[in-house]
Each structure stands twice: as structure tokens, then as C-alpha cells.
C-alpha positions in Angstrom: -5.8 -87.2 69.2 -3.3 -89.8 68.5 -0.2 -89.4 69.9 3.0 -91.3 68.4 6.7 -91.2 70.2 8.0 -88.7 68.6 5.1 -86.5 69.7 5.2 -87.2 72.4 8.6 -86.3 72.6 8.1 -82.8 71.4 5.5 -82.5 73.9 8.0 -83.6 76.8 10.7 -81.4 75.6 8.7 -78.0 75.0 7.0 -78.5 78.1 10.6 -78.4 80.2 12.4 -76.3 77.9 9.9 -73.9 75.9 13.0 -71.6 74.9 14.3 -74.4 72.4 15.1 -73.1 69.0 13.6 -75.3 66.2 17.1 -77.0 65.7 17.4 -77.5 69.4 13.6 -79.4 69.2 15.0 -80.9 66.4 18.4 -82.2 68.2 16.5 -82.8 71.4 13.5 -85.2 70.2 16.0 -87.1 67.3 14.0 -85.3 64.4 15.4 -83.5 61.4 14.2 -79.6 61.4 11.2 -80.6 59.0 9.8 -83.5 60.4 9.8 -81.8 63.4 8.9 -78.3 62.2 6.1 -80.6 60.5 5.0 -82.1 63.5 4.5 -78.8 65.6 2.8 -77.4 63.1 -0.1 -80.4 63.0 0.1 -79.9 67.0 -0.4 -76.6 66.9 -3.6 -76.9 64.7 -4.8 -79.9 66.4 -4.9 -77.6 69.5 -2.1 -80.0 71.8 -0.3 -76.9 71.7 -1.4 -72.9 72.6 0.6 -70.2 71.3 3.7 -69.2 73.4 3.5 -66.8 76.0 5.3 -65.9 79.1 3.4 -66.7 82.1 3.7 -63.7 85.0 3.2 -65.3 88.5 0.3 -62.9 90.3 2.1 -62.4 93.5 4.7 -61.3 92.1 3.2 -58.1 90.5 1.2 -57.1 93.6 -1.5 -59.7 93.7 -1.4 -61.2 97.1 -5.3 -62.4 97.3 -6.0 -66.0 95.3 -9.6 -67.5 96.2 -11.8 -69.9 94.7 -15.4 -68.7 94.7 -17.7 -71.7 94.3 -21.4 -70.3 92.6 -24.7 -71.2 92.9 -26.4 -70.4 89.6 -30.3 -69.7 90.1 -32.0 -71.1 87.3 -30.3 -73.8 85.3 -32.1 -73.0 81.5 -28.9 -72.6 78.8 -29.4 -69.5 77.7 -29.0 -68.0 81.6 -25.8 -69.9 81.7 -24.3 -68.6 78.7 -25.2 -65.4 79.9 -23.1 -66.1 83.3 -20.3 -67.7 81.7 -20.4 -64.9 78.8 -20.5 -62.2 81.7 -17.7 -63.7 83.4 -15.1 -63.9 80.8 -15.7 -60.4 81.3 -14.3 -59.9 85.0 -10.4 -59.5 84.6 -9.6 -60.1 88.1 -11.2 -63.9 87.4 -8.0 -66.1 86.0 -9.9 -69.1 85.7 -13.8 -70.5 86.1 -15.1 -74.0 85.6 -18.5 -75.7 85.1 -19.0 -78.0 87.8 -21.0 -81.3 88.9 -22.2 -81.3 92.5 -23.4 -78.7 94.9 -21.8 -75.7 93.3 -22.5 -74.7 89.9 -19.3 -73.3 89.3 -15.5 -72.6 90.7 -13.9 -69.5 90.0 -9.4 -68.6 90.6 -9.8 -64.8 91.8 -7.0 -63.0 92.0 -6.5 -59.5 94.3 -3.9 -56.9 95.6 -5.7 -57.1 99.1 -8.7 -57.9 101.2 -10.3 -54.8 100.4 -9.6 -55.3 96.8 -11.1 -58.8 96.7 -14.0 -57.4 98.2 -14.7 -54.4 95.4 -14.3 -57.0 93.3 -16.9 -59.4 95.4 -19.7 -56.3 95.3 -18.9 -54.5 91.7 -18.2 -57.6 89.8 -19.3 -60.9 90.7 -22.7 -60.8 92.2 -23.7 -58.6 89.3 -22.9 -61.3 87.3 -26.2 -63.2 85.7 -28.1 -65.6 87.9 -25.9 -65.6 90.0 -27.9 -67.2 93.6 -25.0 -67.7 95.9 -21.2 -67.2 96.2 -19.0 -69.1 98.8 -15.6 -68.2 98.9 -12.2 -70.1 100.3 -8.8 -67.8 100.4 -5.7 -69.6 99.9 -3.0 -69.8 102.4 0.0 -71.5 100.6 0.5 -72.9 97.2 1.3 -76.4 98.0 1.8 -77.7 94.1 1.9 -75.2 90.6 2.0 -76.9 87.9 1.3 -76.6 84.1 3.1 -79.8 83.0 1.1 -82.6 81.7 2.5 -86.1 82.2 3.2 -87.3 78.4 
């Protein structure tokens, strides 16, 4: 996607300030409210920009447990890793899972109330996903760096 200033602009200023008004946009990037109402648009559709949505910060609501289980898939044919990654788009205690190069197969953000919790979620939910050969598992102790911000 091709990017010009005044994209790039928007970009900037609804990544800091995703409150802004169209006018405020507008005001903020030196557009006129079309232009720039234009321009979100085409973003939009292009896919630079998701749909707004507040985003709720797991500890805060009673999730204290965030690990990254790295998976070992048994058989590597396409159809039986559909089937995993179909499966675990299924598992609402997983935030986030990635296909990976290397050793693991893999990498998936788990999220928990507790221990206990984590591990229901280990026995009733992940290794009955498909193919699934191996799960290793790292807890987090501090969040060092959040960020959703992509330098524009």
C-alpha cells in the first residue's frame, strides 16, 4: 500500500488520539473534512485501518495469568493445519496465535483468572485441539513494553 504524507498523518494522529472527531482529524492532519473523510474511507477498505473498538486490558477484569504456549503440530499436511488453526480460533481464553518458523510450530497469548484456571484451560481446551504433538508453556512475570502503535 502506498502511503503519501497526509496519510500518513491520519495514521499518526488516530493512532495517539483515536477519540478525534472528523473535524478534529481534519484540523489536526491540515485536511478539509472531505479530503480527509475521503482518505479514511480508502484506509479503511484498504485494511490500514480496523474498526474502532475500545481495548479492555485483561488484568484489569480478573485475568491475572498471560502465557505463551509454543506448539508442536504432529503432522505438517494443510488440511491438519487448518484444522488446528480453525479449532483454535475457537478457544476464547486464546488472545492471540501465530504460525511460526523454527522449532515450534506455533505461539499462542493465553490469558487466565489463575493457575488453576490456566490449567482447565491447558486439559479441556488446548491439547484437544487437532494435531496438536506437544505444548511448552512460559508464564509472564511483568509486562516490560505494550504497545499497539506502529511507527508511521
Amino acid at each position: 500500500m502506498d502511503l503519501d504524507d497526509s496519510d500518513k498523518r491520519i495514521l499518526r494522529a488516530l493512532q495517539t488520539q483515536p477519540e478525534l472527531t472528523m473535524r478534529e482529524l481534519a484540523d489536526v492532519t491540515g485536511l478539509s473534512h472531505s479530503p480527509c473523510w475521503r482518505r479514511l474511507q480508502r484506509l479503511q477498505a484498504d485494511g490500514a485501518i480496523t474498526p474502532r473498538r475500545f481495548v479492555i486490558d485483561p488484568e484489569a477484569v480478573g485475568y491475572e495469568i498471560l502465557a505463551f504456549c509454543f506448539v508442536k503440530i504432529s503432522h505438517h499436511q494443510r488440511d491438519r493445519l487448518r484444522a488446528f488453526e480453525d479449532a483454535v480460533a475457537q478457544v476464547p481464553a486464546v488472545m492471540q496465535c501465530y504460525s511460526l518458523s523454527g522449532e515450534y510450530d506455533y505461539v499462542l497469548q493465553v490469558i487466565a483468572a489463575s493457575v488453576r484456571d490456566y490449567e482447565a484451560t491447558v486439559k479441556n481446551a488446548l491439547v484437544e485441539l487437532p494435531n496438536v504433538q506437544s505444548i511448552n508453556t512460559s508464564f509472564t512475570l511483568k509486562r516490560v513494553k505494550h504497545s499497539l502503535n506502529v511507527p508511521i
